[in-house]
C-alpha positions in Angstrom: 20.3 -15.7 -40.6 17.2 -14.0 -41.6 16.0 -11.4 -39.3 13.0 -10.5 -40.2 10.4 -12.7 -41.5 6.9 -11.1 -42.2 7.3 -9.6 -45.5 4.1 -9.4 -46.8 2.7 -6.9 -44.5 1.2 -3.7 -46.2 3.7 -1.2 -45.0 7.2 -3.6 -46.0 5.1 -3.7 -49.7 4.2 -0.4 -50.3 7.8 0.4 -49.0 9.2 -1.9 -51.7 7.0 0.0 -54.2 8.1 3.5 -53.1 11.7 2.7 -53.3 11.5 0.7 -56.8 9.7 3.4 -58.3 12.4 5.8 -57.0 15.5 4.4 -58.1 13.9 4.2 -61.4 15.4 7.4 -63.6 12.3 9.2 -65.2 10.8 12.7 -65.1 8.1 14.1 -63.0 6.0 11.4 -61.8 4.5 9.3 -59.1 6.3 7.9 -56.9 9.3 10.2 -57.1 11.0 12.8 -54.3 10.6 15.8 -55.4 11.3 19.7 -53.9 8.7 22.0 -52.9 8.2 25.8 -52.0 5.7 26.4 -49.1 3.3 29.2 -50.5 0.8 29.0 -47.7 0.5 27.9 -44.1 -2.8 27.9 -42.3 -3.9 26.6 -38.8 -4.2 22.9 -40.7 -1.9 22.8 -44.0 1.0 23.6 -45.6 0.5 24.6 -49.5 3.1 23.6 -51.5 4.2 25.0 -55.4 6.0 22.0 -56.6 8.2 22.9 -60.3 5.9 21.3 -63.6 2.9 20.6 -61.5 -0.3 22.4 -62.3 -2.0 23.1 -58.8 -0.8 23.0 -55.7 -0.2 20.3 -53.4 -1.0 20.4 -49.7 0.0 18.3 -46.7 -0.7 18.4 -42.9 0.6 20.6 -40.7 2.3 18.3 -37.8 4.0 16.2 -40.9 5.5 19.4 -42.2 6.3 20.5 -38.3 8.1 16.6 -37.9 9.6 17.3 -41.3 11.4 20.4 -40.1 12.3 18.9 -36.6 9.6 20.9 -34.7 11.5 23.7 -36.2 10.3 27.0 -37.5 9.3 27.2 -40.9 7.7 30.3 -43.0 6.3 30.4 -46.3 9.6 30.0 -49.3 11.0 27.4 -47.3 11.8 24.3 -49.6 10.2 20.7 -48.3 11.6 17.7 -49.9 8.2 15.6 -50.6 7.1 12.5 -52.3 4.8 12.6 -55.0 1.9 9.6 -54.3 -0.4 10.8 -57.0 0.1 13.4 -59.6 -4.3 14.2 -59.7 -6.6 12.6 -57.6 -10.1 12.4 -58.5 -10.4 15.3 -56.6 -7.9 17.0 -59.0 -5.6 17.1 -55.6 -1.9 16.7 -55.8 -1.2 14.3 -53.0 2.1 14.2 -51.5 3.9 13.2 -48.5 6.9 14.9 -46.0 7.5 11.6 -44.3 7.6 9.2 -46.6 10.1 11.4 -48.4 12.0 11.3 -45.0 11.5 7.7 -44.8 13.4 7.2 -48.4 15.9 10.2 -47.9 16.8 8.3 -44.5 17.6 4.9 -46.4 19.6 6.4 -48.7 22.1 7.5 -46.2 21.7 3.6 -44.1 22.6 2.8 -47.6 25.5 4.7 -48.1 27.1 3.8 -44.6 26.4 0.0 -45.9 28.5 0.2 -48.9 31.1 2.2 -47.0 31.4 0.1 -44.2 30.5 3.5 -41.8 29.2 2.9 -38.0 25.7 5.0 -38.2 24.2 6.7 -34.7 21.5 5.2 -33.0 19.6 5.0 -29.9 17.3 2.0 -28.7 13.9 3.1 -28.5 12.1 -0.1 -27.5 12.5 -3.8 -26.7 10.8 -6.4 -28.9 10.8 -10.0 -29.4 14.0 -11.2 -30.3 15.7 -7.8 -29.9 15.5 -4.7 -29.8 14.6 -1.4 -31.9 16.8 1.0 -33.2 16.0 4.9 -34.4 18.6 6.1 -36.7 20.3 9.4 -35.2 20.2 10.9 -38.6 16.8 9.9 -40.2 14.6 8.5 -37.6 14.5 5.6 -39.7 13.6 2.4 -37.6 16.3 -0.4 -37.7 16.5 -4.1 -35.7 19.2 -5.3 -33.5 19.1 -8.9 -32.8 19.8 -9.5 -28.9 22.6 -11.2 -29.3 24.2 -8.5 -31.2 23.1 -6.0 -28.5 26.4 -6.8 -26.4 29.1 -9.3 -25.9 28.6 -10.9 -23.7 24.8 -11.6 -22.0 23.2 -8.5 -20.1 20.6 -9.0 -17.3 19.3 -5.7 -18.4 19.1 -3.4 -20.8 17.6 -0.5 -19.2 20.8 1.5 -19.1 21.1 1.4 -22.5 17.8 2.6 -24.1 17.5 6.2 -24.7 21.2 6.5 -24.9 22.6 7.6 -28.0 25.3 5.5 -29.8 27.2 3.7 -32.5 25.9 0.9 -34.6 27.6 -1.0 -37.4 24.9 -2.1 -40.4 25.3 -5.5 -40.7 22.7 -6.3 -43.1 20.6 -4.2 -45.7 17.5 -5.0 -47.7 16.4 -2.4 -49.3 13.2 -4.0 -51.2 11.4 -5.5 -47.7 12.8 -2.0 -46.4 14.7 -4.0 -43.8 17.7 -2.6 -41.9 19.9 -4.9 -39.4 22.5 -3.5 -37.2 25.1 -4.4 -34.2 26.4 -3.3 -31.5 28.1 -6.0 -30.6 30.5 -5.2 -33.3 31.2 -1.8 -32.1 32.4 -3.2 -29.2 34.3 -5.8 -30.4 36.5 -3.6 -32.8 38.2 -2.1 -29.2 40.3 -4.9 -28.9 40.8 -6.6 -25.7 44.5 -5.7 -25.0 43.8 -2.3 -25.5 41.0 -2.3 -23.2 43.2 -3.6 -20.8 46.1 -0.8 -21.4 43.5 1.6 -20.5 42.5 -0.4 -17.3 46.0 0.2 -16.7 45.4 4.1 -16.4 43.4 3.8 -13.2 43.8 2.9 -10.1 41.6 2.9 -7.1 41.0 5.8 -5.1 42.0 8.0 -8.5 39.2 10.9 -9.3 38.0 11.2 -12.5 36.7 14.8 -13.4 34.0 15.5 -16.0 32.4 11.9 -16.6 29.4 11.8 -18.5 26.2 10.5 -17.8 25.3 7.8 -20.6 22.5 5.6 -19.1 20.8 4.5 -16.0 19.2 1.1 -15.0 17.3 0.4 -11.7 20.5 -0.8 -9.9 22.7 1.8 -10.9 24.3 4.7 -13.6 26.1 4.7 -16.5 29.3 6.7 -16.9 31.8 7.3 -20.3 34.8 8.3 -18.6 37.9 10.3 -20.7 35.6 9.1 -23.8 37.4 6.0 -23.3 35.3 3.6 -21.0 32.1 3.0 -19.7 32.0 3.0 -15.9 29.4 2.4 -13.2 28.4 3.7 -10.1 25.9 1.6 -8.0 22.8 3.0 -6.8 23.7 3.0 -3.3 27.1 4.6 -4.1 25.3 7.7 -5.6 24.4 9.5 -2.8 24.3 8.9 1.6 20.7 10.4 1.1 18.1 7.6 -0.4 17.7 7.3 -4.1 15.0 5.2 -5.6 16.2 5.6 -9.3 19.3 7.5 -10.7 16.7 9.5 -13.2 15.8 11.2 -10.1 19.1 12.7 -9.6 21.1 12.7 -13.3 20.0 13.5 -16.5 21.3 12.2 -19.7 25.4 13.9 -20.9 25.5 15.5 -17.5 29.1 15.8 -16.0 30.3 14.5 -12.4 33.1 13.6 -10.9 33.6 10.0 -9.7 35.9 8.3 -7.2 37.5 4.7 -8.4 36.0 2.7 -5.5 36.7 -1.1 -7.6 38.7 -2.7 -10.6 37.9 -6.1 -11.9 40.8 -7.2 -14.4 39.4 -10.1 -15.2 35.6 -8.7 -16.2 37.5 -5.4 -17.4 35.0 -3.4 -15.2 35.5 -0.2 -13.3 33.3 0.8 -10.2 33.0 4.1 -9.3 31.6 6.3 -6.6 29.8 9.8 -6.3 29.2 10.0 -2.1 32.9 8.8 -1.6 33.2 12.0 -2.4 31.2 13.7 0.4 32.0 13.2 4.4 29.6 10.2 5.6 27.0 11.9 7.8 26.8 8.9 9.9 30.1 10.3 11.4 27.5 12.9 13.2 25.4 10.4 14.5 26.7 11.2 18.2 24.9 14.4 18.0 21.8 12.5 18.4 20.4 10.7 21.4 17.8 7.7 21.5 14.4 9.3 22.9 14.9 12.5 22.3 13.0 14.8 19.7 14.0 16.1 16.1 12.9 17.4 13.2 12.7 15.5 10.3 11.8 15.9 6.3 10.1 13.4 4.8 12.0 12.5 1.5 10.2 9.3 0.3 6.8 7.9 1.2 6.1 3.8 0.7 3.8 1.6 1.7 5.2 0.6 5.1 6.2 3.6 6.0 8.3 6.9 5.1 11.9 7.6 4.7 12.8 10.6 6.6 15.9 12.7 6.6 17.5 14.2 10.0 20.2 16.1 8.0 21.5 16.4 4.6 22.3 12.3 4.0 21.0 11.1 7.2 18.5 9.0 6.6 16.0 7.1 8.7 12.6 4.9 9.1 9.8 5.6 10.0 7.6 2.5 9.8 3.6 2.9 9.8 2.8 1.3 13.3 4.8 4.5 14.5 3.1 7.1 12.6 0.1 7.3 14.9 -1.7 6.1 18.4 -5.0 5.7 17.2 -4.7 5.2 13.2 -4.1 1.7 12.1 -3.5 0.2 8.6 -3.7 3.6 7.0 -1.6 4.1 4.0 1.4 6.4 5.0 0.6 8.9 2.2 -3.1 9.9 3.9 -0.7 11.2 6.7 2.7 12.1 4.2 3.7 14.1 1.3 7.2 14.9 0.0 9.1 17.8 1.4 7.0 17.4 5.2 8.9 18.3 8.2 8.0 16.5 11.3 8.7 15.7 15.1 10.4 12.7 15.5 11.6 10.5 18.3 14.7 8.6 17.8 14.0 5.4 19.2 16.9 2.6 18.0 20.4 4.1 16.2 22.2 0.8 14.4 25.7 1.9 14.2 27.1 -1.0 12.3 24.2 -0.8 9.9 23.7 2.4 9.9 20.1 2.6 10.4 18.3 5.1 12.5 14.5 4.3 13.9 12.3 7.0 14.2 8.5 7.3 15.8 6.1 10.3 15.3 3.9 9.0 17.6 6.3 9.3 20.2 6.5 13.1 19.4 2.8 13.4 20.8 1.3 12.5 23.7 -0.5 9.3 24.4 -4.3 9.8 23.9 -5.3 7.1 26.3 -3.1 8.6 28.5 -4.8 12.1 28.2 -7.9 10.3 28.4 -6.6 8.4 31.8 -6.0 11.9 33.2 -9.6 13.2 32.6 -11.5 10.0 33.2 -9.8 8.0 35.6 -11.2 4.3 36.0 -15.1 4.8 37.9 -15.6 8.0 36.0 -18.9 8.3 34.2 -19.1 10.0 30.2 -21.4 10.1 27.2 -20.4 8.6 24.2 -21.6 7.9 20.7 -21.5 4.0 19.1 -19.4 3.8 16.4 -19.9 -0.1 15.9 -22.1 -2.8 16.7 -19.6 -6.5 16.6 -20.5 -9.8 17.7 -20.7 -9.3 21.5 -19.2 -5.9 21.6 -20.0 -2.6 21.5 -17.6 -0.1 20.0 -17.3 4.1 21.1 -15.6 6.8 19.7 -14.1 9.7 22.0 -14.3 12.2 19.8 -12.3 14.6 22.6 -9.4 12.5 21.7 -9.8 10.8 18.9 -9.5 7.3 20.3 -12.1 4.4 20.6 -13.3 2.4 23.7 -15.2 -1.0 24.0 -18.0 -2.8 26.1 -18.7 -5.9 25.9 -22.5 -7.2 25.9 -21.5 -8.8 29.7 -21.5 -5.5 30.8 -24.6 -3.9 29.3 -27.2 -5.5 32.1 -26.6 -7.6 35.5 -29.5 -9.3 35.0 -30.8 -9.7 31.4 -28.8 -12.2 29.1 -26.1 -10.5 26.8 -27.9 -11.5 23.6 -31.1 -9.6 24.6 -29.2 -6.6 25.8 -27.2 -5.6 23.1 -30.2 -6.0 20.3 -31.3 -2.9 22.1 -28.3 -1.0 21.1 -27.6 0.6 17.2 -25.0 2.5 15.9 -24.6 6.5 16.4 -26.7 6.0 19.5 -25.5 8.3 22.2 -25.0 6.5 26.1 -23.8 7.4 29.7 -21.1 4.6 30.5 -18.4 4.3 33.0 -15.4 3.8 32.7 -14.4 0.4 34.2 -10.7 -0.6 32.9 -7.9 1.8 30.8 -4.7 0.0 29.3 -3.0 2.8 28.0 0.3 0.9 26.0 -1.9 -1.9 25.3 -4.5 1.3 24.1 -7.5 -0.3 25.3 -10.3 1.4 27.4 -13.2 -0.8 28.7 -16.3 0.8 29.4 -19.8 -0.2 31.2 -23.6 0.5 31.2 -24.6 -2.1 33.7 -21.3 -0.7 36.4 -23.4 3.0 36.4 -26.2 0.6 38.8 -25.1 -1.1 42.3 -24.9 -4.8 41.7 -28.0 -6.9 43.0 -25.8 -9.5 43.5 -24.3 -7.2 46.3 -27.5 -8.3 48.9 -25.6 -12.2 48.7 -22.2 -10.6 50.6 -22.9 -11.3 53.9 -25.4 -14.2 53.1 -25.0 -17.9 53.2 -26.4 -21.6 53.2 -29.8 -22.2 54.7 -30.4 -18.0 55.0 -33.8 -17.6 54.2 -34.6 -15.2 51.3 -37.8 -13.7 50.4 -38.8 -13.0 46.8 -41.4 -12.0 44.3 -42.3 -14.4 41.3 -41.7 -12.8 37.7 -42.8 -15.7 35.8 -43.5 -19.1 35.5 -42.8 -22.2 33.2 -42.7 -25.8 33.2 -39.0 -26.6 34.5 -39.5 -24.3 37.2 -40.6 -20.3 38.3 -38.5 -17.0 37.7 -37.9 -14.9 41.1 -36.6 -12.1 42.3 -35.3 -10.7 45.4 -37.7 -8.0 47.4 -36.2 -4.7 46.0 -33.6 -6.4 43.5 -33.7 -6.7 39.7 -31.7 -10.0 39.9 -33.8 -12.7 38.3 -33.1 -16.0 40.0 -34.5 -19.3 38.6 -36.0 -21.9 41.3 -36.0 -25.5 39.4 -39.1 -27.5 39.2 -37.5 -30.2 41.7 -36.4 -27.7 44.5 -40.2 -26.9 44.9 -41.6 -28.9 47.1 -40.8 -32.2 49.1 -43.9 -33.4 48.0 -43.6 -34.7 44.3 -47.0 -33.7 43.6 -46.9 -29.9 45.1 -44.0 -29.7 42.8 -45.9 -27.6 40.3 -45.5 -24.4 38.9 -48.9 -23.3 38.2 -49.1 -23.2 42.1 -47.6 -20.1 41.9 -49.4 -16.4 39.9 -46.5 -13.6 38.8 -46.5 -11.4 41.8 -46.5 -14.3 44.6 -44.2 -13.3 47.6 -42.5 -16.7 48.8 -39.8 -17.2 51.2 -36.7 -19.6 49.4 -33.8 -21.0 51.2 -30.4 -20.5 50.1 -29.0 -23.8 49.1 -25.8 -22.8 47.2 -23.9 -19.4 47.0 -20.8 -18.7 45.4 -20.3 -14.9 45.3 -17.1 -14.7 43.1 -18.7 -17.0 40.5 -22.2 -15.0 40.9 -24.0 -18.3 41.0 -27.2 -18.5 43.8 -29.7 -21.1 43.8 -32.5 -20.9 45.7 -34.8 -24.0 47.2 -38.7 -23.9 48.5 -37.8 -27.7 49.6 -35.1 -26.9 51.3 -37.2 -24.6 53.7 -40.0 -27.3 54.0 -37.4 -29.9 55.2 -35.3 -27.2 57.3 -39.1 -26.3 58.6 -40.0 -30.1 59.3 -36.9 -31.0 60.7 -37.6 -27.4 63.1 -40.8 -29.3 64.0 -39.6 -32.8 64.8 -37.0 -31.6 67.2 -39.3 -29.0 69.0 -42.6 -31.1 69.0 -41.7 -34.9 68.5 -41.2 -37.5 72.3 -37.4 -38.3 72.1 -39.2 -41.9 73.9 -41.7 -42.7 71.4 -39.3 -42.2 68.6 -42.3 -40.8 66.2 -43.1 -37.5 64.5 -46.1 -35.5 65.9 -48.6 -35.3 62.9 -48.2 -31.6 61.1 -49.2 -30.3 57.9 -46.4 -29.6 55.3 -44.8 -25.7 54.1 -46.5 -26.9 51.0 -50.4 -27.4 52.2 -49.8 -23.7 54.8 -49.2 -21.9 51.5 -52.1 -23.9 49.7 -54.5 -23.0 52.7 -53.4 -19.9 52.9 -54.4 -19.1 49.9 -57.8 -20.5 50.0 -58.0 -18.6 53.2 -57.4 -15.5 51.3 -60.2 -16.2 48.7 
């Protein structure tokens, strides 16, 4: 199977050149490796007095620094080079330290080819169709095919890059620079019965001391136990205390001990544990009480919330809708950091999950109960808007940091919502009163129009038939706008109710300022509904007439003139 496939790239060809020109025997020419004495180092280059050359050759300083291994070099160190061009037409001698590396490097891969010799490597990268491999020795870049990766198909290979390792070379090409190697038959040389005899060594509940940290995925670590066998220990059996990742806790060829928690014959796995270690704090859990106050240190902070510690192991939730009374859908980290202690309520302990609730809120007093304390329902404040939505009008108490509503129903008793509120615009400053508080549903209602006594209170003690006097505001076609004497209520009289008579039944009869006398013919206090009726009071007026003027014998009306024609006369009397 061919492994790689792109051979013609400029790097695999001038990689074939360098290496054909180097196994080739001659004497001091291009393309050969060669030794050189550092003569000079300045902030940029390194000067180098190469044996039969005429003039010094010079190369950057980082390449010489990567050739050394970041190590310290001085001036009559020796740097194995590789000569590119013997004069340029600069009359430059141009060499390199890393492609000299690069062909030192496959000289060893080659070596361990020919002796059939497992080389050291570490996986440095995925890529399509496997993975990359740096050569421990060289740095030189060989492939590994993902099926040769393992044997047997992994879900992941986090845990193993970065971790350093054996590889067998499995295939060699040394003109398209190609190396190909396996792990999978690393792995396969321990032989499964032998495997198995060291399964037999363990048993759970056994401690193993010293294990070595050899790699870490997102679901657990990696450890090489007696230098035997790889075990792992699951995230959630690192530590009592939350762990998002094990890099957060272990670094690479540390030592722990482990607890044998699980053996799987069949799989030839081992599971270990770290916290089986340690006493489970959740055995202390009766020291703590739901409702009552604690401290707590925040260990992790996420998006719904923050994970919180009580003691060493303890862990518990504290989810955002408890983090404060008045701030809602704010990320957790505007209020959290790392490392914060805070007061905490306990407020549900899960025993048989182990879970422990917590509330910060809690841990404060309720603004809109402070707020309920100072102004009680009826009490009168200034405020400033904070928003202007749909029907509502929104304000900030900036004493306690909490918000309040009114709705547009509320701003007048006698204007219509829609004209009201256009009146109002944010960061305006008003007197309202207070006229409802729900402090655990955290809602305060407030009122412009409630700081006035209701007009509508004159109607309490009125009724059917009463007879009302009122001023006229306007006048249209359907009908005339009134008031009551000394009220702000406007009250509309329909075109129909009048007069009796069809044709007094106009508006224009009537100039804004007109005081008229209206009987009540409807009232529903609760409902705030009043209509008023000139023709009412003509026929209660008439029907006043017939029964004090009219013969009960002759069974006719005396003649009289109408309420309609007494106002009309009256008013020409008046001009």
């Amino acid at each position: 199977m061919e492994v790689y496939k792109d051979i013609s790239s400029s790097q695999n060809q001038e990689f074939k050149k360098l290496l054909i020109d180097n196994f080739s025997k001659t004497k001091i020419e291009e393309g050969k490796l060669l030794v050189g004495t550092i003569t000079k180092i300045s902030e940029k280059h390194v000067y180098l007095l190469i044996d039969g050359m005429k003039s010094e050759a010079l190369i950057d300083v980082n390449e010489a620094k990567s050739a050394f291994e970041n190590k310290q070099f001085k001036e009559n160190d020796k740097l194995e080079v590789f000569l590119e061009k013997i004069e340029d037409k600069n009359g430059e001698v141009i060499v390199s330290a890393s492609k000299a590396q690069k062909i030192r490097g496959w000289y060893k891969l080659e070596k361990a080819f020919e002796e059939n010799i497992n080389v050291k490597g570490k996986i440095v990268s995925k890529c399509k169709g496997g993975v990359i491999v740096e050569h421990a020795d060289t740095k030189s870049l060989m492939f590994c095919p993902g099926s040769q990766v393992d044997s047997k198909p992994l879900k992941s290979l986090d845990h193993l890059i970065g971790v350093e390792q054996d590889f067998k070379i499995i295939k060699l090409d040394k003109f398209r620079g190609n190396a190909c190697v396996s792990r999978r038959e690393v792995i396969s040389s321990v032989k499964k019965e032998d495997k198995a005899k060291i399964l037999e060594k363990y048993k759970v509940g056994d401690i193993v001391k010293n294990s070595v940290v050899k790699g870490y995925s997102s679901f657990g670590c990696f450890f090489e136990v007696n230098n035997e066998i790889d075990v792992l220990v699951h995230l959630q059996e690192i530590s009592y205390s939350r762990i998002n990742h094990p890099d957060e806790v272990f670094t690479i060829g540390e030592k722990h001990d482990l607890k044998v928690i699980s053996i799987d014959n069949d799989k030839m796995q081992i599971s270990c544990s770290i916290k089986a270690l340690t006493p489970d704090p959740f055995e202390n859990i009766s020291n703590y009480k739901v409702g009552k106050t604690y401290k707590a240190k925040v260990i992790k902070v996420v998006d719904y919330g923050a994970f919180c510690e009580l003691q060493s192991g303890l862990t518990c939730l504290l989810h955002s809708s408890e983090i404060s009374w008045t701030k809602k859908n704010v990320s957790p980290n505007k209020f959290f950091k790392i490392g914060d202690e805070i007061d905490c309520v306990i407020t549900d302990i899960d025993k048989e999950k182990k879970r422990i609730a917590i509330s910060h809120k809690l841990a404060k007093e309720n603004p809109y109960e402070s707020f309920k304390k100072k102004y009680p329902v009826n009490s009168v404040l200034k405020s400033k808007i904070s928003n202007i939505k749909d029907f509502s009008i929104y304000l900030n108490i900036e004493e306690f940091d909490i918000d309040g509503f009114m709705h547009a129903n509320d701003l007048s008793y006698s204007s219509k919502p829609e004209d009201e509120i256009i009146k109002y615009k944010k960061g305006d400053e008003i007197e309202v009163k207070v006229i409802e508080i729900k402090s655990q549903d955290q809602k305060i209602k407030f009122g412009v129009k409630q700081l006035k006594e209701d007009p509508f209170n004159i109607f309490k003690n009125k009724k059917v038939n009463d007879i009302l006097t009122v001023k006229v505001k306007s006048t249209s076609s359907k009908g005339i706008m009134v008031a009551p004497e000394g009220n702000d209520l406007d009250i509309f009289i329909k075109k129909s109710q009048i007069a009796i008579n069809q044709g007094d039944a106009r508006s224009n009869r009537f100039i804004q300022g007109d005081r008229i006398d209206a009987a009540i013919a409807e009232i529903n206090v609760e409902k705030r509904k009043i209509v008023l009726s000139i023709k009412l009071l003509e026929e209660m007026q008439n029907k006043e007439a017939v029964s004090k003027f009219s013969s009960p014998l002759s069974g006719k009306n005396l003649p009289f003139s109408t309420l309609s024609e007494k106002m009309d006369n009256k008013k020409k009397e008046e001009k």
